[in-house]
N, C-alpha and C positions, 0 to 999 in steps of 0.2 A: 690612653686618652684618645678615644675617635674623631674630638674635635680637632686636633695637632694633623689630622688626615686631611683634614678640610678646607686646601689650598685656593683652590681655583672653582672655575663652574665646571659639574657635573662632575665633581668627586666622588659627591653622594652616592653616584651609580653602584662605585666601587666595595661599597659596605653589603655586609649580609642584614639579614632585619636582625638579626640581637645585635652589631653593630650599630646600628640604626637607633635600637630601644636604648642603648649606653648615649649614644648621641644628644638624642634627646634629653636625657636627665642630665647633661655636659649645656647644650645649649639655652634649657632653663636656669642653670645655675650662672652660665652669662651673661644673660636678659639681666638676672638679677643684679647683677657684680654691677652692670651698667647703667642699668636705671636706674637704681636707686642712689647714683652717682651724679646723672647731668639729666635725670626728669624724661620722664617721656609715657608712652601710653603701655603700660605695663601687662595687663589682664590679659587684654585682648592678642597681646602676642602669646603670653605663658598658653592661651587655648587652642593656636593654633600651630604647634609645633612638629606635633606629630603629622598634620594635613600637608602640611608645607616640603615636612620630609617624603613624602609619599607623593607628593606631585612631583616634586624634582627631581625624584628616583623614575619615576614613569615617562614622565614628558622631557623632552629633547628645548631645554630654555635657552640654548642659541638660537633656534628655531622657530620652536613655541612660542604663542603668546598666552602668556598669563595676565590679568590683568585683574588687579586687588581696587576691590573698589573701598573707598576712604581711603584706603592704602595706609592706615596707622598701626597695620598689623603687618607690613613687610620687614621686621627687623628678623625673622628666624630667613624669608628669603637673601636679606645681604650677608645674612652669615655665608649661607650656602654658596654663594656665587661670589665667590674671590673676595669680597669686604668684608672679613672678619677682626682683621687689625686694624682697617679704618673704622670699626665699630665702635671702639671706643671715645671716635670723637663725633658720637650719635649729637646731632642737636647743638653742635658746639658750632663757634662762628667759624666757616670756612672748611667745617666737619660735615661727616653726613649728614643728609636729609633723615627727618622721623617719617620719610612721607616718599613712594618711589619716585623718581627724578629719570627722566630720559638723556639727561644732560650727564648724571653721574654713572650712568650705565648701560648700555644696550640691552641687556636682559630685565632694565624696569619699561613694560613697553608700552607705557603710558601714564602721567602723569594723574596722579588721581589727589584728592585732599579732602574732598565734599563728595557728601555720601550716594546712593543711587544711582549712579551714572557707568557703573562697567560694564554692564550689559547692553548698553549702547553704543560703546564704545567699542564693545567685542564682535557687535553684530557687523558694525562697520568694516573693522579686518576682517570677518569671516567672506562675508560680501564681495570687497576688493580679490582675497585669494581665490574666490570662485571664479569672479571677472578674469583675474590672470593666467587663472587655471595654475597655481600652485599650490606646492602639499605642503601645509603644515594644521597644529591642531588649534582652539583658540579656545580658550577656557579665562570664564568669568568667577572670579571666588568674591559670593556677595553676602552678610549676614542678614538673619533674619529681621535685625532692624532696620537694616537699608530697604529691605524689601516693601516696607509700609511707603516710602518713597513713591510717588506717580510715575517719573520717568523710571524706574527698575518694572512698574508694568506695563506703561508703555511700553518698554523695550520686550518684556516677554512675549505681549500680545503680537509684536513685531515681529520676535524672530518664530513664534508659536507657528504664524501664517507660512513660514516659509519651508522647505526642507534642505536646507542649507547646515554644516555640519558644525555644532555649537556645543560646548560645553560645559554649562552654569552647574556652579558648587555654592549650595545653599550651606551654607555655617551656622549651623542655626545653635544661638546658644543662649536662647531667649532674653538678650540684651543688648540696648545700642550703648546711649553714654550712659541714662538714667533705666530703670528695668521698662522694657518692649510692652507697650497698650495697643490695643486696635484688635479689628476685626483679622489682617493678615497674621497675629500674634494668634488668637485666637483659634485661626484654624491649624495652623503648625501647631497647637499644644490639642489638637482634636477636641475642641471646646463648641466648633458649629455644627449644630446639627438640625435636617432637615424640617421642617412644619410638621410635615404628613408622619417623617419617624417618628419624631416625638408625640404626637397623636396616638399613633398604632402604641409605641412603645409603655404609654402609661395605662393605655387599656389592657394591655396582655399582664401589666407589671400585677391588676387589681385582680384580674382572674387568676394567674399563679396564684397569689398570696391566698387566696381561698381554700387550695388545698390541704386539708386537715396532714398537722404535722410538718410535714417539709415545705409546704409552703414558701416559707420567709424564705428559708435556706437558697431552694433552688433559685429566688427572684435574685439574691445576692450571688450564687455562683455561674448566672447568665449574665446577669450586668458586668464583673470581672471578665467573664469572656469576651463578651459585646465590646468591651474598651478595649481588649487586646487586638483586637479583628479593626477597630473603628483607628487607632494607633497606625495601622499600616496602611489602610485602605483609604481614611480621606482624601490627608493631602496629594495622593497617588490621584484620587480622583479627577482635583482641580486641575494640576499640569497637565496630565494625560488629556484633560478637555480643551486646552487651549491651545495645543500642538504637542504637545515633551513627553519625552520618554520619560518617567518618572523611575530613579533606582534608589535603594534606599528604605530608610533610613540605616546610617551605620554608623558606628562607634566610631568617631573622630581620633579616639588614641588609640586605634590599634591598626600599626601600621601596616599587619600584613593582609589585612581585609579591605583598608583603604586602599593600597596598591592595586590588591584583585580589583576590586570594584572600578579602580581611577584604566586599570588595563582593558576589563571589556568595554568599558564607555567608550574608549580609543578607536575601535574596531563599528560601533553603532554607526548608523545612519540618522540624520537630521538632528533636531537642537535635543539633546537629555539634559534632565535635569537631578544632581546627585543630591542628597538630602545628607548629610554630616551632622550629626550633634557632637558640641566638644561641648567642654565645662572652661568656662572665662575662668582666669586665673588659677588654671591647673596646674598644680605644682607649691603653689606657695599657700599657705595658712590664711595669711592675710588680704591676700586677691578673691581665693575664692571664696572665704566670707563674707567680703563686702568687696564685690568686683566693681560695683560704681563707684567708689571708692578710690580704686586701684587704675581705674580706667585711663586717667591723663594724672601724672603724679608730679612731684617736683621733687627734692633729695629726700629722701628717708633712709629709716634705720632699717637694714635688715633683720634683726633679731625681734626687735619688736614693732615694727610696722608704720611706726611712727615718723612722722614727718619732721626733718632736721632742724627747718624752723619755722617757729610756731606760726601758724595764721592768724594777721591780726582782722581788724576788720576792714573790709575791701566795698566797692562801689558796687558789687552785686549783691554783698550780706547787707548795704545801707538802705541799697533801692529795695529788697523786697523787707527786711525788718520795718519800714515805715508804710511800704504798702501794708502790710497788715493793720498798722494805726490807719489809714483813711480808709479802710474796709470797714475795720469796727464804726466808723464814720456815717458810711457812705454804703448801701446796700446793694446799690447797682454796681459799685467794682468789681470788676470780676478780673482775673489773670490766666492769660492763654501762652503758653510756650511750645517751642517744638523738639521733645523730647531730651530737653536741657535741664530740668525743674531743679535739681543741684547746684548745676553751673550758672544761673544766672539767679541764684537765691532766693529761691519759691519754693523750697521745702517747708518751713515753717508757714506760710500760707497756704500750700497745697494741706498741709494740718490741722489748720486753724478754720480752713473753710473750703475744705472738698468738697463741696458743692458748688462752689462758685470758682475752682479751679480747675484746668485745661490743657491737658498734655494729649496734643493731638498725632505725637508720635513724628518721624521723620516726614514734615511735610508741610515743609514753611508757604507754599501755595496756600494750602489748605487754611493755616492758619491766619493766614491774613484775611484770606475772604471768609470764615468763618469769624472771624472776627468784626469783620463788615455788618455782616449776618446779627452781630450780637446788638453792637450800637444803632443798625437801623431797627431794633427792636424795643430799644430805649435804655439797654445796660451800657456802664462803661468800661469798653476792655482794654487793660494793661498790657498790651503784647510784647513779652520777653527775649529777642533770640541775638544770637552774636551778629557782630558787623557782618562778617562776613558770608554769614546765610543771610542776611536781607536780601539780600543781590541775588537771589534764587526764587524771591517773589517780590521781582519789580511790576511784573504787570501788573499782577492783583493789588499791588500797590495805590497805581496809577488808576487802574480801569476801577475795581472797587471799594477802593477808599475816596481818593482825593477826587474824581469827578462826581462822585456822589457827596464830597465834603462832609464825610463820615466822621463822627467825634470817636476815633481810633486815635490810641496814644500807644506811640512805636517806642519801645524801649530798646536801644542800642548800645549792648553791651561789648565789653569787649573793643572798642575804637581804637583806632589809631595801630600804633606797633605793638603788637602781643608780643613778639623775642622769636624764642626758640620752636616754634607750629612753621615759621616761615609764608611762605607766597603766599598761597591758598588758604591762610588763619589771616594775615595781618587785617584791620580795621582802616586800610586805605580809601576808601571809596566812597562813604555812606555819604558825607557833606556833600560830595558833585553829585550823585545821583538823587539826592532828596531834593538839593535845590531844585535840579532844574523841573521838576513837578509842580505844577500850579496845586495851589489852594492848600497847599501843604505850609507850615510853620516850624522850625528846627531852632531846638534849642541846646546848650551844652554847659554841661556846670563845671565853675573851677573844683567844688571840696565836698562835702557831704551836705554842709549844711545849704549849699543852692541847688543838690541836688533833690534834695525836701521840698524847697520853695518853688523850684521847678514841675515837681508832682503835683504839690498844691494848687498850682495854676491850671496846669494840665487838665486837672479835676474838673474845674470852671469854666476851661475853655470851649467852643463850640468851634467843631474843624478837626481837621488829620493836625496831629501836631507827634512831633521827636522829639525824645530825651536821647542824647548821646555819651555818655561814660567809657572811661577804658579799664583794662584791666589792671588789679593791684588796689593800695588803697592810695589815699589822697596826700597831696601835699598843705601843711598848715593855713594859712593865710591869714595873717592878724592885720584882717581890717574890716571895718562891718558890710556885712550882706544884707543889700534893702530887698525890700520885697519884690517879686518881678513883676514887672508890667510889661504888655505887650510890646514889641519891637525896639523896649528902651536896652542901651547899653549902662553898664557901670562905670564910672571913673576911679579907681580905684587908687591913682596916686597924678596928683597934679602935677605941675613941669611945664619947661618953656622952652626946652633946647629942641625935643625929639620927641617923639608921640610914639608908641610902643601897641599896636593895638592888636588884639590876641585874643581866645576863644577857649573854653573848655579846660581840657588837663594842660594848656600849653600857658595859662594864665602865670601859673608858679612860673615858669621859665622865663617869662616875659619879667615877672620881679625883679629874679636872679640876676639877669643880664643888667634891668636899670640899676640895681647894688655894685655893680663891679664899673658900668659907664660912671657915678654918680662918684667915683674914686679918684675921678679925672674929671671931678666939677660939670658934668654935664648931668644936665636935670632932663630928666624926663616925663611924662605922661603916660601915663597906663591905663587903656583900655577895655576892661572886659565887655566884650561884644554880646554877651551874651547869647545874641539870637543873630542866628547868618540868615534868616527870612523869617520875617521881614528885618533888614539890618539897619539897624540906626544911626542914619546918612546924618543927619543934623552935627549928632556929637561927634561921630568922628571929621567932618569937614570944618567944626569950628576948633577943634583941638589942630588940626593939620594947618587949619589957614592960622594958630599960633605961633606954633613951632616950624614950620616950613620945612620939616624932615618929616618923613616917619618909616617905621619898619611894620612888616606883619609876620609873625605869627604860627604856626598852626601845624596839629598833630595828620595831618592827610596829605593828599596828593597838591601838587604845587595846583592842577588845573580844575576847574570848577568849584573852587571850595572858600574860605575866606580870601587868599591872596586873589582869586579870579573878583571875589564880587568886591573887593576893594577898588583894584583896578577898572572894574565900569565903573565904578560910583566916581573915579579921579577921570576915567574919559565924559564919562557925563556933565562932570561939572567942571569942565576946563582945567582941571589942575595937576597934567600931566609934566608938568614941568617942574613940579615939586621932586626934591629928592626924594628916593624912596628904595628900601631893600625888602624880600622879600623871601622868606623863609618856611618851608615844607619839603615832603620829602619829592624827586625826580619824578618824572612820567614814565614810570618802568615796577615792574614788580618785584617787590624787597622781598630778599632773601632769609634763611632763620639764622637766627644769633641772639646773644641778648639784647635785650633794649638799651643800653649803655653803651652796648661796642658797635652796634647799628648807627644808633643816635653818632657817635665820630665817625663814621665810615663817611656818614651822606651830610657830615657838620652841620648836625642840630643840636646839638650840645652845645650849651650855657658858652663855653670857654671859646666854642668854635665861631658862634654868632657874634659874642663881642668882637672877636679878633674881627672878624671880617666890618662892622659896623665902624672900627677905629679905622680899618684899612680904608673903607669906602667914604668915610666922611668927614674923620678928622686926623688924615695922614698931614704931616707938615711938611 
């Protein structure tokens, strides 16, 4: 067993390469043991195990800097480097990060989560060790999805101009979450080609074929060559044009080519750029058939691939299954996503009407103002993407959407605590940063069915306006949902004692807690808010000036979000002297675990709220 070798950092050194090649087929059989135990992003490691053994046999990682950009592919690096027993509690609360962590280790030497950015990041350290005049090497491993990213060319254009000594490893394994589109896709599979070749190219194709006899033959046995030649020589082309030493392309799992190649990079001058193709989910049956698939998983079977338990229906298979009904509707709908089309449940709409759907690849900038692009054209676009890439295109947000009061409809997947992704995945944020946006309208449904009533409106409205859902599927609600109207809230359960008002997925919770207060004869009110802008000051100040208590609420950060815009609406209108508690998570960024053991850590949990609601206001 060569994994039982693999104590500490740079044991690896110690191995020969068929050492190495046992390794490897030990360290996939891990991956596996483990993730298909506590979930995590499976593919994209099984591909890059061999690359990962061959950089850490090469480079010196007390030293070095590596720096994995998304970083959802470092679980073969903590094997490597001393965390092989803490691997097992990948993803688990108070266990490793899925994601590298500066905090868990000096050899992750940089915190990465969101994609495109280590090449910025790499230039940075390369930069400073010139400034210090220190030696070490600094190598960026980015895939070819991230590469469609603006900031990964920004950054190349950057370090292109420089002759500063850099080391980017293209991963190319033509997929990011969902399969790789765009022009940058395009030319890594040698799909672009010139005006003028193309011109020359089908004139010469029409006079070959003229020759009596071999004609066809020889136009087919020059195009086969032509692609073998065009294979090596494009993307060589582009790098080498914008500064880089272009090496490459090579076999990703064969370790003793990678090594050669990762050893003379070592020794080069100024930024190269190595080109790697691996195959996503190599090793396993069921990855590499459907590596999108495979790509972020939760407990499955190993033998047959299957997922432990079943998927029922969730808030992104609701929001795009109904988008398809107002499509058929509605002609102007169209749905734009940034390389998610699975995850945020646009597959069967990108099906139903691929023409009117829009995977603009890693590039949520892009998406947005492309999206601008569409509704000031008179379409209306559905934009798809997680909480947590919004906040990647706030400007375009701000600059063209909502000062233009563009009829873009932000759909905000993924909210609030997603669990085990941790900092860099949770859905913290989107409330306080959409508020504070003029001319923007933010809305949040408790269940499925207001999250229809919500799209339905959205359809009609005129303005930037949010749909916000979290991840999973919905909790029941047995009480009727009226239709929405502008800035009106719901009262969903009337009361005199305590006023409960609350928003989105947190409306369940707000129930929860009045069923267990209402045990102890206290009545309360329950507000769904509906809309945090514009919020509807009216009902909750005539419910508050009843009850003379109230609590809030809410799946986000305690600041900017419903608990902030409560409180101006109580300093506004003099009723700071009401009691009042007020419930979200800390101004700090939550760690990964599940949602359950999260929720009692920062006491958001049902049981933890009441407690505290009895302590604060009807201790005897």
């Amino acid at each position: 067993m060569q994994l039982e070798k693999i104590k500490k950092i740079n044991d690896i050194k110690k191995l020969s390469i068929s050492e190495k090649k046992e390794l490897s087929s030990e360290i996939r059989e891990y991956l596996l043991e483990v993730v298909s135990k506590n979930g995590g992003h499976l593919a994209s490691n099984l591909g890059v195990v061999e690359l990962t053994i061959a950089l850490e046999s090469v480079f010196d990682v007390k030293k070095d800097k590596i720096i994995w950009d998304v970083g959802h592919q470092c679980y073969v690096h903590k094997i490597l480097t001393g965390r092989k027993e803490d691997f097992k509690t990948l993803r688990q609360f108070g266990g490793l990060s899925g994601f590298p962590k500066v905090s868990e280790s000096f050899v992750d030497t940089f915190n990465t989560g969101h994609s495109s950015t280590s090449i910025s990041a790499a230039m940075g350290y390369a930069m400073a060790r010139d400034l210090e005049k220190k030696n070490y090497h600094v190598i960026a491993v980015i895939g070819d999805g991230a590469l469609t990213g603006g900031m990964a060319l920004e950054a190349l254009n950057h370090a292109g101009s420089t002759d500063t000594n850099l080391i980017v490893i293209l991963n190319d394994n033509e997929m990011s979450i969902s399969k790789n589109i765009g022009g940058m896709n395009k030319l890594l599979t040698n799909l672009r080609i010139r005006k003028n070749y193309t011109k020359s190219n089908k004139v010469g194709k029409n006079i070959v074929r003229h020759i009596p006899l071999v004609g066809n033959y020889l136009v087919h046995a020059v195009v086969r060559m032509k692609n073998s030649i065009k294979q090596m020589i494009l993307p060589a082309m582009y790098f080498e044009e914008i500064g880089f030493r272009y090496l490459g392309p090579v076999d990703g799992h064969n370790i003793s080519d990678l090594e050669d190649l990762l050893s003379k990079a070592k020794d080069l001058e100024g930024p190269t750029l190595i080109h790697v193709l691996t195959k996503k989910g190599k090793g396993y049956k069921f990855a590499e058939e459907n590596p999108d698939q495979f790509h972020g998983v939760s407990q499955f079977d190993l033998e047959t691939g299957k997922a432990v338990k079943f998927k029922s229906m969730d808030y992104s298979k609701a929001f795009g299954d109904y988008l398809v009904t107002l499509a058929q509707k509605n002609k102007k709908i169209v749905a734009v996503t940034a390389a998610m089309k699975d995850g945020v449940g646009l597959t069967r709409f990108s099906e139903k009407y691929p023409n009117r759907f829009f995977d603009v690849g890693i590039a949520e900038q892009h998406a947005l103002t492309f999206a601008a692009g569409l509704a000031s054209a008179g379409m209306i676009p559905f934009v798809s993407i997680y909480s947590s890439f919004y906040q990647r295109a706030y400007d375009q947000i701000i600059h063209d959407i909502c000062l233009q009061k563009l009829h873009v409809i932000m759909c905000v997947d993924r909210a609030g605590i997603v669990g085990n992704d941790g900092a860099t995945h949770q859905g913290m944020f989107d409330l306080s940063f959409f508020r504070l946006i003029p001319n923007i309208t933010i809305m949040a449904p408790r269940d499925f069915e207001e999250l229809r009533l919500m799209m339905d409106f959205a359809v009609h409205y005129q303005g930037p306006i949010v749909i916000r859902y979290p991840r999973g599927g919905e909790n029941i609600i047995d009480s009727k949902c009226p239709s929405v109207r502008l800035g009106h809230a719901n009262v969903i359960q009337e009361g005199k004692d305590l006023s409960i008002i609350t928003i989105g997925n947190s409306v369940y919770k707000g129930i929860c807690v009045s069923e267990k207060l209402r045990e102890n004869d206290i009545s309360c009110e329950i507000i769904n808010a509906r809309f945090l802008k514009p919020l509807d000051d009216k009902t909750i100040i005539k419910s508050i000036s009843k009850t003379k208590k109230f609590i809030v609420i809410e799946d986000g950060t305690i600041m900017g979000g419903l608990c902030s815009a409560v409180k101006e609406l109580m300093l506004q209108n003099h009723l700071c002297k009401v009691e009042s508690l007020f419930y979200a998570y800390p101004d700090h960024f939550i760690e990964h675990g599940s949602v359950s053991k999260l929720e009692k850590k920062y006491k958001m949990d049902v049981d933890s709220i009441y407690k505290d609601i009895m302590k604060n206001f009807y201790a005897k």
